[in-house]
OpenMM code with the backbone's topology and positions (N, CA, C; nanometers):
from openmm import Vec3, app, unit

residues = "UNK UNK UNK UNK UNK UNK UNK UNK UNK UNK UNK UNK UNK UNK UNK UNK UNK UNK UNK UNK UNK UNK UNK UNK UNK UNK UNK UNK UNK UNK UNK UNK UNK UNK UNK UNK UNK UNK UNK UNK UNK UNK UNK UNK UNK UNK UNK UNK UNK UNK UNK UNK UNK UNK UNK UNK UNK UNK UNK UNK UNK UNK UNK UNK UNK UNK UNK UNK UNK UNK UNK UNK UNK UNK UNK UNK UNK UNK UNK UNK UNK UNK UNK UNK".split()
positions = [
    Vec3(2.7747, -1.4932, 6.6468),
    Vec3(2.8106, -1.3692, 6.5809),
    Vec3(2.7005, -1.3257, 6.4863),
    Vec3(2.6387, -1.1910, 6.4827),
    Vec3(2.6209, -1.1701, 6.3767),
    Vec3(2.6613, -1.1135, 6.2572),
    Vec3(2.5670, -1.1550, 6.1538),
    Vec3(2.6474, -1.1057, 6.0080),
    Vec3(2.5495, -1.0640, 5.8998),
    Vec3(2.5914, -1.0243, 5.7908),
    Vec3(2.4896, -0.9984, 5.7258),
    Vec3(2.5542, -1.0421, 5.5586),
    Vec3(2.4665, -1.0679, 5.5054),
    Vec3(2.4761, -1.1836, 5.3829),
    Vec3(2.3851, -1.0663, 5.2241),
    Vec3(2.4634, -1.1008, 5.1499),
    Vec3(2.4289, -1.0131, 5.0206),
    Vec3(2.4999, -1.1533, 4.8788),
    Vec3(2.3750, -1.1429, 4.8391),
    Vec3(2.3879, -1.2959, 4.7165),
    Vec3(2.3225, -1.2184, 4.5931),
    Vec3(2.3659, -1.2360, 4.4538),
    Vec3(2.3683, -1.2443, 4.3390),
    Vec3(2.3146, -1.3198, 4.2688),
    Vec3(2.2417, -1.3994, 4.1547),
    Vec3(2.2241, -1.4636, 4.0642),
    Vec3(2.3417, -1.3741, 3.9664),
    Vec3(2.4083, -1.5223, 3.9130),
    Vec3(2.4759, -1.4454, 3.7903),
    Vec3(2.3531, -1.4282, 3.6741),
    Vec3(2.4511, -1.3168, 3.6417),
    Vec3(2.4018, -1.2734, 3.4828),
    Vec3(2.3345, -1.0909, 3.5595),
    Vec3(2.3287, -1.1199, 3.6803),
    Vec3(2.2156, -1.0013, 3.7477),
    Vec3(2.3280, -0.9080, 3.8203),
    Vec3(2.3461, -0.7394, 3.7391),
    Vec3(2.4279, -0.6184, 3.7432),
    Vec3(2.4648, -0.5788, 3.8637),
    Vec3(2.3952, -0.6069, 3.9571),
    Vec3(2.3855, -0.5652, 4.0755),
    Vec3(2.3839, -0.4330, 4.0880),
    Vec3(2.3860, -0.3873, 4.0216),
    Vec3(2.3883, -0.2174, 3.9870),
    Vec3(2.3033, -0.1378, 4.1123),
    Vec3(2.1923, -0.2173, 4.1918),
    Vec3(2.0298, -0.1809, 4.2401),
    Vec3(2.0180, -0.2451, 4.3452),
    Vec3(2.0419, -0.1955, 4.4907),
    Vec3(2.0019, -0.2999, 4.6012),
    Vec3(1.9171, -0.3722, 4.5354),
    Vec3(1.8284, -0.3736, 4.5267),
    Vec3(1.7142, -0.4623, 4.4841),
    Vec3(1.7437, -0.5923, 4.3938),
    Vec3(1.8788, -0.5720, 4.3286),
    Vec3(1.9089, -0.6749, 4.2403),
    Vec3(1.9721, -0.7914, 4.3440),
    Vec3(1.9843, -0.7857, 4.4906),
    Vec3(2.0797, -0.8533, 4.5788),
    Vec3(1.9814, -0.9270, 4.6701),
    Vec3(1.9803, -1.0251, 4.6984),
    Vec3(1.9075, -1.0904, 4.8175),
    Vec3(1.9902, -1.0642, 4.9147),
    Vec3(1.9443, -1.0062, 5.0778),
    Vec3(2.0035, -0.9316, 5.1707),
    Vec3(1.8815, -1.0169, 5.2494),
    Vec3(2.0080, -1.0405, 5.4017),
    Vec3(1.9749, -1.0884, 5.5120),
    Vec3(2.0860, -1.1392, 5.5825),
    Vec3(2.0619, -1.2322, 5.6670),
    Vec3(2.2012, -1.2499, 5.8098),
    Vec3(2.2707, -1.4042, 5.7089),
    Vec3(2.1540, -1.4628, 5.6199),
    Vec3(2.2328, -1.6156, 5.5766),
    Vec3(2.1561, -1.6308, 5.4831),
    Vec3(2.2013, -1.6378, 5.2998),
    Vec3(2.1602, -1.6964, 5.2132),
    Vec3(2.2014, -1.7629, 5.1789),
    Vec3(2.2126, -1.8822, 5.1861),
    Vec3(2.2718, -1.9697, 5.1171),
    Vec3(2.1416, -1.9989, 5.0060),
    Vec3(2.2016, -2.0721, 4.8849),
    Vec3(2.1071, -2.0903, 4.7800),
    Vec3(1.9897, -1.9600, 4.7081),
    Vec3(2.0543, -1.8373, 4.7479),
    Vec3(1.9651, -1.7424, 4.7480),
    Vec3(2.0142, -1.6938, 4.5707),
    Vec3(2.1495, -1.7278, 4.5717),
    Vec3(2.1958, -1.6867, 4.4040),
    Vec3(2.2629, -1.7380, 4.4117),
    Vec3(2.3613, -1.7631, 4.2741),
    Vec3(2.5489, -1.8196, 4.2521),
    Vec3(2.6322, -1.7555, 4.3191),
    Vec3(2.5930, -1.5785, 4.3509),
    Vec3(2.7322, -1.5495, 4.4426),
    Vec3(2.6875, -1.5228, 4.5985),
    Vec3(2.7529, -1.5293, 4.6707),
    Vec3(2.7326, -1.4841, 4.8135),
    Vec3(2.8376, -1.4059, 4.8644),
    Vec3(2.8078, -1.3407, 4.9319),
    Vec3(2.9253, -1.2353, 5.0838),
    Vec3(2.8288, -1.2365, 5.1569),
    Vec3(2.9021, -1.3313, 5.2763),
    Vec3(2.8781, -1.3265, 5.3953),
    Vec3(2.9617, -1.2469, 5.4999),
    Vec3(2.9277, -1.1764, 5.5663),
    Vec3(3.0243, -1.0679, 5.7067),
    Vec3(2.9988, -1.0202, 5.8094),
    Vec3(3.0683, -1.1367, 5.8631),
    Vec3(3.0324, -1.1249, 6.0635),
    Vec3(3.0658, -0.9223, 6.0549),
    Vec3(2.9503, -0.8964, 6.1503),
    Vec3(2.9333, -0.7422, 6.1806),
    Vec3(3.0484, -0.7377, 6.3057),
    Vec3(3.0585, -0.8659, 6.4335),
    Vec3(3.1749, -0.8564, 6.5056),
    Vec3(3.2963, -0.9231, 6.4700),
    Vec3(3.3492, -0.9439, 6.5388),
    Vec3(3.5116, -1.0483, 6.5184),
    Vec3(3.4774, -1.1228, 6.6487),
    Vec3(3.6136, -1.2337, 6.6677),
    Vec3(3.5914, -1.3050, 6.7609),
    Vec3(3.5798, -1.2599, 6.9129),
    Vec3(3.6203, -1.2015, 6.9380),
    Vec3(3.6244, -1.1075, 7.0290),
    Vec3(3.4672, -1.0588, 7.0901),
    Vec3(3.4113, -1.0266, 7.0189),
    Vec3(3.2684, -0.9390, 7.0184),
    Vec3(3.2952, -0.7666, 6.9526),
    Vec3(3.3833, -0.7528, 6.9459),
    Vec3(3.4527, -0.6202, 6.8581),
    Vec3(3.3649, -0.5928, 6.7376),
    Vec3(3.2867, -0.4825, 6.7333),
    Vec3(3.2290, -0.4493, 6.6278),
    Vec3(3.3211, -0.4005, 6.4878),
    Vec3(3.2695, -0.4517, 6.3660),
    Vec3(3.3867, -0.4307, 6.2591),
    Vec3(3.3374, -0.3614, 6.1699),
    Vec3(3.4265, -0.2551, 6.1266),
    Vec3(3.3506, -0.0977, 6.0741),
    Vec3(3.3272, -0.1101, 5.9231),
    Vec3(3.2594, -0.0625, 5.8584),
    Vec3(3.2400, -0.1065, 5.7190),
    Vec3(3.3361, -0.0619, 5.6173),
    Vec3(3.4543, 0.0206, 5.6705),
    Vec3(3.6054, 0.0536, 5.6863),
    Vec3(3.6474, -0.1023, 5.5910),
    Vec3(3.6557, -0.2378, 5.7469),
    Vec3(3.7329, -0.2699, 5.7136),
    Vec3(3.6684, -0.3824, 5.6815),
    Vec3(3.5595, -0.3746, 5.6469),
    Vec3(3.5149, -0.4905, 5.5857),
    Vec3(3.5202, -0.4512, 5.4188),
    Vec3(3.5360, -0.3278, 5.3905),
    Vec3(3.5256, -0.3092, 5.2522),
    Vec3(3.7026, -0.3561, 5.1860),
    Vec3(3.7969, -0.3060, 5.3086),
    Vec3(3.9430, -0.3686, 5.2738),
    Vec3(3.9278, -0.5052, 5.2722),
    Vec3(3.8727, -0.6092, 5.3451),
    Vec3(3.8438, -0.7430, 5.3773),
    Vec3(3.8195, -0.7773, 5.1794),
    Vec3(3.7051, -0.6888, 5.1196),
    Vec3(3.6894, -0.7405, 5.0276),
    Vec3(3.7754, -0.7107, 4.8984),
    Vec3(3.8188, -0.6047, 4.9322),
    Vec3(3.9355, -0.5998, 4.7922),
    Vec3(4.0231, -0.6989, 4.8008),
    Vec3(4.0928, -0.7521, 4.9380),
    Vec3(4.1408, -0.8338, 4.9278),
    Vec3(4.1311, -0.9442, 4.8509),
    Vec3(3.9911, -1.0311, 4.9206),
    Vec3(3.9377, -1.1197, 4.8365),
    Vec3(3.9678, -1.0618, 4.6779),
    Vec3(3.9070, -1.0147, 4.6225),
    Vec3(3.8890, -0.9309, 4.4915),
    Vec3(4.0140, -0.9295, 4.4058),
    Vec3(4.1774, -0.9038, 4.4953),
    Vec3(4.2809, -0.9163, 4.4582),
    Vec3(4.2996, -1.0683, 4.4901),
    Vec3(4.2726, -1.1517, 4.5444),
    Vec3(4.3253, -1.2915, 4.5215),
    Vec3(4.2116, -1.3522, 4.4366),
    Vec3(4.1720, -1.2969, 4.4079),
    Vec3(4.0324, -1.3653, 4.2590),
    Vec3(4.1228, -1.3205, 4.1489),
    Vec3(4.1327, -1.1758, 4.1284),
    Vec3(4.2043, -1.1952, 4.0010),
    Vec3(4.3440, -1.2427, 4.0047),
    Vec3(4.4381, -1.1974, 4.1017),
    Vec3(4.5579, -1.3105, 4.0739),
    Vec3(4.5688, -1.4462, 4.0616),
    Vec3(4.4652, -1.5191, 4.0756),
    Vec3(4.4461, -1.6809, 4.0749),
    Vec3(4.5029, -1.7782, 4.1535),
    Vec3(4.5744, -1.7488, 4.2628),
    Vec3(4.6679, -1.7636, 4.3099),
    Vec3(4.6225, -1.8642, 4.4723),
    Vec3(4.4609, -1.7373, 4.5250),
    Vec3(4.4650, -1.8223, 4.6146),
    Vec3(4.2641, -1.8450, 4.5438),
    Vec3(4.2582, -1.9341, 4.4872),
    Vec3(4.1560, -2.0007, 4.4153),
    Vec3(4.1384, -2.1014, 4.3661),
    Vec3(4.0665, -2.1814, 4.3656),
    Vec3(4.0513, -2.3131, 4.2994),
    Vec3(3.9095, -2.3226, 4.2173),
    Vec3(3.9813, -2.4062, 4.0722),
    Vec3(3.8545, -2.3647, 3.9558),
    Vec3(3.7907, -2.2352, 3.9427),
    Vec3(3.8541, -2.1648, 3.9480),
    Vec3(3.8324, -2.0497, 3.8577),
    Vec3(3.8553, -2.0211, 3.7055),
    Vec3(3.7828, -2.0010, 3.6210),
    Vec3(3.8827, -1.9912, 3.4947),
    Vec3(3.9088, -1.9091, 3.4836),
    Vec3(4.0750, -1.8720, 3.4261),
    Vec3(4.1302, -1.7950, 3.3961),
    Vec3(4.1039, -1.7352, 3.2187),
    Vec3(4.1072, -1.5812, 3.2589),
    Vec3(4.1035, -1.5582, 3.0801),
    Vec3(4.1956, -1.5609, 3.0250),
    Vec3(4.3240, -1.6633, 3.0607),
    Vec3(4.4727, -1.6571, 2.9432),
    Vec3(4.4404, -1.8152, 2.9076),
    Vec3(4.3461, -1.8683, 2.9762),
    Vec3(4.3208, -2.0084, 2.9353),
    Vec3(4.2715, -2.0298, 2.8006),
    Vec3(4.2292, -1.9658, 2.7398),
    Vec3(4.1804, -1.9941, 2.5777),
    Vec3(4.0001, -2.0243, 2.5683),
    Vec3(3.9886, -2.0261, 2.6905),
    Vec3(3.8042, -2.0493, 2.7328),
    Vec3(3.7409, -1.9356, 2.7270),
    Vec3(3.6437, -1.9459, 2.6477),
    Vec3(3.5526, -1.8308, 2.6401),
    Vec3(3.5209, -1.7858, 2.8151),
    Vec3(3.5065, -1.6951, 2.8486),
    Vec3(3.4617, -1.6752, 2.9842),
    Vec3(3.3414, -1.5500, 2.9997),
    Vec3(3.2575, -1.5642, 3.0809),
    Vec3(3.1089, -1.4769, 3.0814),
    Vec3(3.1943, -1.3335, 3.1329),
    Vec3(3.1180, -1.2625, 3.0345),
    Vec3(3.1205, -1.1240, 3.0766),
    Vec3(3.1326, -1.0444, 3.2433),
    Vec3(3.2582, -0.9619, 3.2492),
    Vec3(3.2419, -0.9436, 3.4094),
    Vec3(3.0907, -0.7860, 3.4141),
    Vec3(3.0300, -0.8311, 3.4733),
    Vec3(2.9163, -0.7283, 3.4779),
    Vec3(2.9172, -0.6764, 3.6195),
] * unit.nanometer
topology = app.Topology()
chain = topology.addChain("A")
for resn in residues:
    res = topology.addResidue(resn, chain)
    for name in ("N", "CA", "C"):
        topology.addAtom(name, app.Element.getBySymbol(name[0]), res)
């Protein structure tokens, strides 16, 4: 399959393509990564439609905490880094 991969260093706005390492696989490229097969299993091309729903999802089970492990939560009493 292919896919295409967009990674972060924290602390970095992402505000600026340029702030993102972009290609098919970064691993170790920053602290965050999204990786996203362009097909499905199938060979079905997947529209940037529903890869952008794909990620709110994610996005809604980050902040509900629910489906995550070690995340800190901000009702925990832990200072936590700025969301940028």
């Amino acid at each position: 399959m292919a896919a295409i991969s967009l990674s972060l260093v924290h602390g970095v706005f992402g505000n600026r393509i340029s702030d993102f390492t972009v290609g098919t696989l970064a691993p170790n490229a920053g602290d965050f990564e999204v990786r996203l097969n362009t097909v499905d299993i199938n060979s079905k091309n997947i529209s940037r439609y529903e890869m952008i729903t794909a990620l709110e999802a994610f996005i809604r089970a980050i902040k509900e905490g629910g489906a995550t492990v070690n995340v800190i939560s901000p009702n925990s009493g832990q200072i936590t880094p700025p969301l940028v």
